[in-house]
N, C-alpha and C positions, 0 to 999 in steps of 0.2 A: 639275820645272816652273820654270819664268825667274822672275826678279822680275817681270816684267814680266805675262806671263800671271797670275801670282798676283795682281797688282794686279786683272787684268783679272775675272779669274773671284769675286775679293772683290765687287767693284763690283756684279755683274751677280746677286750673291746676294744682296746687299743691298736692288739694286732689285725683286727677286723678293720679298723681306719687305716693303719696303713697298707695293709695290702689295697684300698681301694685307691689310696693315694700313689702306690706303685702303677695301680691302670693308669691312672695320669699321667705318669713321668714316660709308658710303653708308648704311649701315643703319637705318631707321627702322621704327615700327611702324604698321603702316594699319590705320586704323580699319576698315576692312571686314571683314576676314582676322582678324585679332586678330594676326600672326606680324609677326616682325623681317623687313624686306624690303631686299634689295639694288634702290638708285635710287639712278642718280646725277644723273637728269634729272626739274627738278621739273613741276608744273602747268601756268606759262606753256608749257612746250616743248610738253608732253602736245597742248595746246587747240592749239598753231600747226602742229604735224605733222598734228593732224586736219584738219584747215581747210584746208590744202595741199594734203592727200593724197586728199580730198572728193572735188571736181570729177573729178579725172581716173578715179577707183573710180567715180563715178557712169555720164560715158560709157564707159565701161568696158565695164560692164553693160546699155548699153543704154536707159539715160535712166532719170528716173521712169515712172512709170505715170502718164498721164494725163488722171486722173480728181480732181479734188479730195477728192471725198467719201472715194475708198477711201485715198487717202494720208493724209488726217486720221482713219480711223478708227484707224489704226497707231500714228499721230504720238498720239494721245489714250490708246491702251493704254502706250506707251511713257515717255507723262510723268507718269500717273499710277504706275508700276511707279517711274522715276525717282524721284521725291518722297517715296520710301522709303528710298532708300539713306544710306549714314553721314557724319559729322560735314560737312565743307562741300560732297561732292560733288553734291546739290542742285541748287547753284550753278551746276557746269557749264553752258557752252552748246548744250545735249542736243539734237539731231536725230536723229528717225527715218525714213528715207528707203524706201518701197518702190521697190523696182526695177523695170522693165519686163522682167524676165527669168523666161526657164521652167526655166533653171538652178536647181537647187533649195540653196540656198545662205542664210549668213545672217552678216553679220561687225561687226567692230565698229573702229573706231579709235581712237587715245588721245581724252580732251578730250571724249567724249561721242557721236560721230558712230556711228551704230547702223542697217545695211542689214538688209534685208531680202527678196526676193526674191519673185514673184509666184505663181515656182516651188511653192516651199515651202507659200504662204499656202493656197495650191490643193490640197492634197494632207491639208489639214487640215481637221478636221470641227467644233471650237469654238474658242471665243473664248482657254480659258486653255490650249490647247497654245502659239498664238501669243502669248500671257503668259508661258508659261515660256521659247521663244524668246529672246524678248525679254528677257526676265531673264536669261538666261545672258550676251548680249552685253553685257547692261547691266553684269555682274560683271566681264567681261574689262576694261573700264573703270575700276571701282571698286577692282577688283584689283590695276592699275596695270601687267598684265601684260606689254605691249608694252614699258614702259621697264624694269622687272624681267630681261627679257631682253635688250635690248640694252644692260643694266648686265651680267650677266652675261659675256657673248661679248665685250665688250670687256675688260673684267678677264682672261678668259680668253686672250684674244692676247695682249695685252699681256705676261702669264707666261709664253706660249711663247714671243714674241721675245727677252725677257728671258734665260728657259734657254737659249736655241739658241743666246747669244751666249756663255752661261757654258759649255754647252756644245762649241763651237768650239774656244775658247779652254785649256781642260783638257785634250780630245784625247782618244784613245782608243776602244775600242769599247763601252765600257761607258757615258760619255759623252755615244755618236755614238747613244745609245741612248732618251736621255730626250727631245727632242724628239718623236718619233712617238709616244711614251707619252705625252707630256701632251694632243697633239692626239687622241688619241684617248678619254683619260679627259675632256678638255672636250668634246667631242660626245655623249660619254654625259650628263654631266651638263646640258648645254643640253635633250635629249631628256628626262631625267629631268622635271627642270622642266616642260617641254609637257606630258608627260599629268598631272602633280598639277595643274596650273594648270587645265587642262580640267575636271577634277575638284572644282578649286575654285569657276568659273564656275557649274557644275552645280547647285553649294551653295548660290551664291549666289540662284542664280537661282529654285530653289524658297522660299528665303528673302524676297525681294521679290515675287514673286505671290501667297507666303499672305500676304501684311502685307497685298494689295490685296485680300483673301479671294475669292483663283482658288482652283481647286482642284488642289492640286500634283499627286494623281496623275494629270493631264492629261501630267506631261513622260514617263512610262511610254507615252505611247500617239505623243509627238513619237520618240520612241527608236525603236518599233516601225515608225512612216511611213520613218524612217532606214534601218533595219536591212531593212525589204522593198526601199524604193527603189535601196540596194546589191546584192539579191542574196542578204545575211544573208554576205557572202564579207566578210574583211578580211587586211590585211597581217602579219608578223610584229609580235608587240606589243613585243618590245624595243626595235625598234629603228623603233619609231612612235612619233611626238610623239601620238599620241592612244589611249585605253583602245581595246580590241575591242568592236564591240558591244555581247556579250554580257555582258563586263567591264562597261559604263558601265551596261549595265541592270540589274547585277546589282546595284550598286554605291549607284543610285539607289534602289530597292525596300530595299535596307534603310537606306536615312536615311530612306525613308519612313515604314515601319514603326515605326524608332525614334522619330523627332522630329516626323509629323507623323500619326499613326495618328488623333489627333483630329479628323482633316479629312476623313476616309473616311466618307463618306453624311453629312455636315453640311452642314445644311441652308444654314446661313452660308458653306459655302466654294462658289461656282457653277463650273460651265464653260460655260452660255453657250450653248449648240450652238444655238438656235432663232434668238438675237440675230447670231450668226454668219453663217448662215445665209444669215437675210434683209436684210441689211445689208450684209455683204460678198461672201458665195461668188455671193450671184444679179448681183448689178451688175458682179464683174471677169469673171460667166460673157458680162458682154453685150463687153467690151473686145473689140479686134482684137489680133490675136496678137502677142506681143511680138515686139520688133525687134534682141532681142540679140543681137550677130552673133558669141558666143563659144557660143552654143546650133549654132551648125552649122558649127561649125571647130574644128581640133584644140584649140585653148583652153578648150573645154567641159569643165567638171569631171568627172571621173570620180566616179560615185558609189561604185565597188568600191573606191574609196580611202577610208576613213572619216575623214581628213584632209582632206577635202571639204565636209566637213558644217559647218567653221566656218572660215573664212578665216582669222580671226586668227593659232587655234594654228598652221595647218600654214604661215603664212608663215614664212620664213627672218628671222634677222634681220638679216642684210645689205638684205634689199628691205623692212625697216621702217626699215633708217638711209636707203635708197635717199630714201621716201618722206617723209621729213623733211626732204629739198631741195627738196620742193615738186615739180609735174610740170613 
């Protein structure tokens, strides 16, 4: 090897060590989660990438619904579930948005911005299914997951460009080797992340509707509307940013079991179903049908994707840095 190239390939090793040392210094611990978190983008960015990316996810879907009454009962379940969550996320400037769609869908954006679908609502028989909903997006928020991954996957290039130049540079087929192994080991690991995170929303999300005393085994019965509306078919789980079904139901049943067994037939924890009811399911049965025009074009979510079921996880995070241009 030249002087030259050895300089080069020192160089390129180095900046490979410090960008791993930059994850370390991104690292903080979120009060939601309790765990060390890679962020390298804080709360202002969080609230301005929501706000941006709002509008255009709104018509998107096809507008609100409406109806004043049935968007405030959302926007009501939603701020009351908010005003639970940890240290200043409160604060945020939280909007809950139903949609005008039969899409059955439900997502979330950094900074607080929380959809919801009219799809969905319809498909549901009480009050704290659409509580634990709503708590799940509410966690992908609190979770901080959107910037967690686009901290990630940048870290993550950043080290292959880095190798691929140290790489070059050395020569060889041993080398010419480690490029495609790291892109490949960072797309596992971005994928890994997706389903813990889903998995962590889930936590959270039964977390915030017992504090509002729903009745958490309501997300057992959101899983089930899930899991029929797909068909009960799902993709290979490796290599899906979200559990299988049967995985997330299995997975929920015993947090439930364990951590919330007290809530089973208590009379303190409600679901709702008569307030539901006659509140919401009768007044959106009278709306005219929604006008979303991804409900009859190929844009329409596939439900056999169980990556469908929350927009957040199964977005890439190239089209969450997209969305933080603003539309």
């Amino acid at each position: 090897m030249t002087a030259t190239r050895h300089h080069v390939l020192m160089t390129a090793l180095i900046g490979l060590a410090a960008a791993f040392t930059g994850m370390f210094a991104g690292c903080s611990t979120n009060p939601a989660t309790g765990r060390s978190q890679l962020a390298f983008f804080g709360r202002d960015w969080e609230i301005e990438i929501g706000q941006q990316a709002a509008p255009g996810l709104v018509e998107e879907f096809g507008g609100e619904v409406k109806d004043a009454e049935l968007r405030a009962y959302v926007a009501d379940i939603g701020a009351r579930l908010a005003r639970h969550t940890e240290a200043d996320f409160p604060s945020l400037p939280w909007t809950f948005t139903l949609l005008d769609s039969d899409v059955i869908n439900a997502f979330a954006l950094p900074g607080g911005k929380v959809f919801f679908s009219r799809g969905l609502a319809a498909r549901m028989t009480d009050e704290a299914q659409m509580a634990g909903v709503l708590g799940h997006e509410i966690g992908h928020v609190t979770a901080r997951h959107t910037a967690e991954r686009i901290s990630q996957v940048t870290l993550i290039q950043g080290a292959v460009q880095i190798a691929g130049v140290a790489a070059d540079s050395a020569g060889g087929s041993g080398a010419g080797q480690l490029l495609p192994a790291l892109n490949v080991g960072g797309q596992l690991v971005t994928l890994k992340f997706g389903r813990d995170q889903e998995s962590e929303a889930d936590s959270l999300g039964l977390r915030y509707m017992s504090k509002e005393n729903y009745n958490p085994w309501a997300m057992l019965k959101v899983m089930e509307i899930l899991k029929e509306a797909s068909g009960g078919e799902g993709s290979s789980e490796w290599m899906s940013t979200h559990p299988l079904p049967e995985t997330r139901i299995q997975r929920i049943t015993q947090e439930l079991q364990r951590d919330y067994a007290f809530t089973r037939d208590n009379p303190e924890y409600q679901f709702h179903e008569q307030r539901y009811r006659e509140r919401f399911l009768r007044r959106l049965a009278t709306r005219p049908p929604p006008s979303d025009p991804r409900a009859s074009t190929p844009l329409a979510i596939d439900l056999s994707d169980p990556s469908a079921w929350c927009s957040l996880c199964a977005a890439q995070p190239s089209v969450a840095h997209s969305e933080r241009q603003g539309p």
